[in-house]
C-alpha positions as CSV (number, residue, x, y, z in Angstrom):
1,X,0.0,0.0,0.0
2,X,1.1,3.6,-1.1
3,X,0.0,6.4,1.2
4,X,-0.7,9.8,-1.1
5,X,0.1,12.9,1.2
6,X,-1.1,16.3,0.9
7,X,2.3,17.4,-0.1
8,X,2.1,15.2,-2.9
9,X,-1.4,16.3,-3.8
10,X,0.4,20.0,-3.5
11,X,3.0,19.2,-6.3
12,X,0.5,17.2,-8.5
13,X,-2.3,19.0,-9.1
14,X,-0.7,22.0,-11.1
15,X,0.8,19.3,-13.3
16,X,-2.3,17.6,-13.9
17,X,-3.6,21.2,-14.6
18,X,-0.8,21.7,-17.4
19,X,-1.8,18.9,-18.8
20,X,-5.5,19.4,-18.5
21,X,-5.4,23.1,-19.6
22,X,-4.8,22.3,-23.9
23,X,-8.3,20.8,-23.9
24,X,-10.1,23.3,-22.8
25,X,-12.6,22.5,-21.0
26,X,-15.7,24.1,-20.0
27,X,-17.2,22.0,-16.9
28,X,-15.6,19.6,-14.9
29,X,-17.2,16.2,-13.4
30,X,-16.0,14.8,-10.3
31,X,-16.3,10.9,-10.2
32,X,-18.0,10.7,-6.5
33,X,-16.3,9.9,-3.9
34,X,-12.6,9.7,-5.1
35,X,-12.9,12.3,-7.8
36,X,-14.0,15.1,-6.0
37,X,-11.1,16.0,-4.0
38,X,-8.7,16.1,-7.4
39,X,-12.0,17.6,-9.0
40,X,-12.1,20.9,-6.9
41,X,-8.7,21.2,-6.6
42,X,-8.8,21.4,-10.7
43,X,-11.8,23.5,-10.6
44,X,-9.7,26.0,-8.8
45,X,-6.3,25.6,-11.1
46,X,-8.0,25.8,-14.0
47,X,-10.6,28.8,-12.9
48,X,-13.3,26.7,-14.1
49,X,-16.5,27.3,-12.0
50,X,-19.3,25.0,-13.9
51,X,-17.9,21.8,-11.5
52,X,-20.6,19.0,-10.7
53,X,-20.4,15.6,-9.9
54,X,-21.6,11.8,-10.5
55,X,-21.2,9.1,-8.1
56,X,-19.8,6.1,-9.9
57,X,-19.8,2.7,-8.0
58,X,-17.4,-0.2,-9.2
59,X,-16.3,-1.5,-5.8
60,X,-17.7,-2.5,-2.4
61,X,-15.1,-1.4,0.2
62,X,-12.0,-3.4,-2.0
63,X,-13.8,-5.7,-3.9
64,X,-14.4,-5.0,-7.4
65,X,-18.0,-5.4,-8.7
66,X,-18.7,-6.8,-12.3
67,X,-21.0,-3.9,-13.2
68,X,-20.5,-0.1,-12.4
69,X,-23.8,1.9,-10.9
70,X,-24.0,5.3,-12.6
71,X,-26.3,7.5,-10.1
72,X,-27.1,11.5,-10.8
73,X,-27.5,13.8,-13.2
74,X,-25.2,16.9,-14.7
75,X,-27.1,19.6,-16.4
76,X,-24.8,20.2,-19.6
77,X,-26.7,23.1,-20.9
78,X,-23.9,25.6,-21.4
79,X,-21.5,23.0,-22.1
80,X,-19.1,21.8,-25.1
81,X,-16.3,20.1,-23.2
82,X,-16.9,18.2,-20.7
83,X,-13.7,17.0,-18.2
84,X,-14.6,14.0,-16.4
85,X,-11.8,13.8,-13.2
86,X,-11.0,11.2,-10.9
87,X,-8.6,10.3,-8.1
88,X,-7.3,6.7,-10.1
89,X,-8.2,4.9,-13.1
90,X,-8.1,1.0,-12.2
91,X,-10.4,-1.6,-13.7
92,X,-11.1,1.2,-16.5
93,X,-14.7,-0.3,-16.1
94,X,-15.7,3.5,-14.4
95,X,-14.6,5.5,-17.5
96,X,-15.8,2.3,-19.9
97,X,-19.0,2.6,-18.6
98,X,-19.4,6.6,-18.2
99,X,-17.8,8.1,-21.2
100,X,-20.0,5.8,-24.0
101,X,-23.4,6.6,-21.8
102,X,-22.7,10.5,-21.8
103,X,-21.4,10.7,-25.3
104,X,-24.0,8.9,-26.4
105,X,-26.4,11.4,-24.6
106,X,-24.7,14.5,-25.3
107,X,-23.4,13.9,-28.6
108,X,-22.6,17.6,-29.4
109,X,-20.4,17.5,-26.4
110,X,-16.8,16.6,-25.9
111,X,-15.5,14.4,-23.1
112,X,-11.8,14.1,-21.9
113,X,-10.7,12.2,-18.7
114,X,-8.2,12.8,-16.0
115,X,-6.7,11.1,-12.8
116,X,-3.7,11.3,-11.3
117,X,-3.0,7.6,-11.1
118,X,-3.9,5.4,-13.4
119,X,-3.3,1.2,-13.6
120,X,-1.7,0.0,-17.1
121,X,-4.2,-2.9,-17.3
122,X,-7.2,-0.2,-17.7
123,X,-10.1,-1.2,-19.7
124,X,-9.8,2.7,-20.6
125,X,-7.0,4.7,-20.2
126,X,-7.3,8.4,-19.0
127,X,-6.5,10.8,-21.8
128,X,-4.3,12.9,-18.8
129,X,-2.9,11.1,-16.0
130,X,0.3,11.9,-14.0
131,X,1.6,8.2,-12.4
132,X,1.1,4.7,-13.0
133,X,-0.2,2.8,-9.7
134,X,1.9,-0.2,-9.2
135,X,0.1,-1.0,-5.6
136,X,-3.1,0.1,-3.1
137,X,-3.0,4.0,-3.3
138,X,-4.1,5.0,0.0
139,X,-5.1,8.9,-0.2
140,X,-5.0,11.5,2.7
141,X,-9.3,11.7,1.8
142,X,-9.1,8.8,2.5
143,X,-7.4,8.3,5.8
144,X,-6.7,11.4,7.1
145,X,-9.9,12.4,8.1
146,X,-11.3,9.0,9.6
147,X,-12.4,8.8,13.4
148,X,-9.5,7.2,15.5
149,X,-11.9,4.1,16.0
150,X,-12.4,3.4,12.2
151,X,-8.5,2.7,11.7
C-alpha cells in the first residue's frame, strides 16, 4: 500500500492542470467519492466554475464489482467540453461505462478524462494522467480524516 500525502497532492495538481489546460474544457465532473477531491482542486487551477459531480460505483469497500452503478444527473446546458476527473483509473470499467453513456447522450459535447493515477491494465486509459499505480493507493481523503476508532 502507497499512502498519497497532501504534499504530494500539492506538487500534483498543477501538473495535472498543465496537462489538463490544452483541452479546454468548460465543466468539470468529479467521479464521486474519489474524484472530488482532485476535481475541486482542478476546478480551482484551472478557474473553471461549472464543476458538478456523478457518483460512480465499481467496488464494495476493496472488492471490485462486475458492473458499475452510474447514479445522478449533470445539467450540460452551457457546455461543449466536458472533463470527467477522478482520483485513479483501475479496472477502466468507471470511464468504460461513463464516457460511452454520456457521449452517447450529449453527442454535441466533448468528453476528456483525467486522474492522477492510473493502472496500465485499464479497460480505458485516461487521456491525462500523472503516475502509474503499481500498488493500493491510499489517499490522505481517505485516511486522514477518519475517526480514531475506524483505523
Amino acid at each position: 500500500m502507497i499512502y498519497y500525502s497532501y504534499e504530494n497532492f500539492k506538487t500534483d495538481i498543477p501538473l495535472l492542470s498543465e496537462k489538463c489546460e490544452a483541452f479546454n474544457a468548460d465543466t468539470l465532473v468529479a467521479i464521486a467519492r474519489g474524484g472530488m477531491t482532485v476535481c475541486h482542486a482542478l476546478a480551482m487551477a484551472l478557474n473553471i466554475r461549472n464543476l458538478q459531480s456523478l457518483r460512480c460505483e465499481s467496488y464494495d469497500d476493496v472488492a471490485q464489482r462486475d458492473t458499475v452503478t452510474v447514479i445522478g444527473e449533470c445539467d450540460f446546458i452551457q457546455s461543449k467540453r466536458v472533463l470527467i476527473v477522478d482520483d485513479i483509473v483501475d479496472s477502466g470499467k468507471t470511464l468504460q461505462t461513463l464516457i460511452p453513456m454520456l457521449q452517447e447522450r450529449y453527442p454535441k459535447i466533448i468528453f476528456a478524462s483525467a486522474s492522477i493515477f492510473t493502472k496500465p491494465t485499464a479497460l480505458m486509459q485516461p487521456d491525462f494522467t500523472l503516475h502509474e499505480a503499481s500498488d493500493w493507493i491510499d489517499f490522505f481523503w481517505e485516511r486522514d480524516f477518519l475517526k480514531s476508532d475506524s483505523l
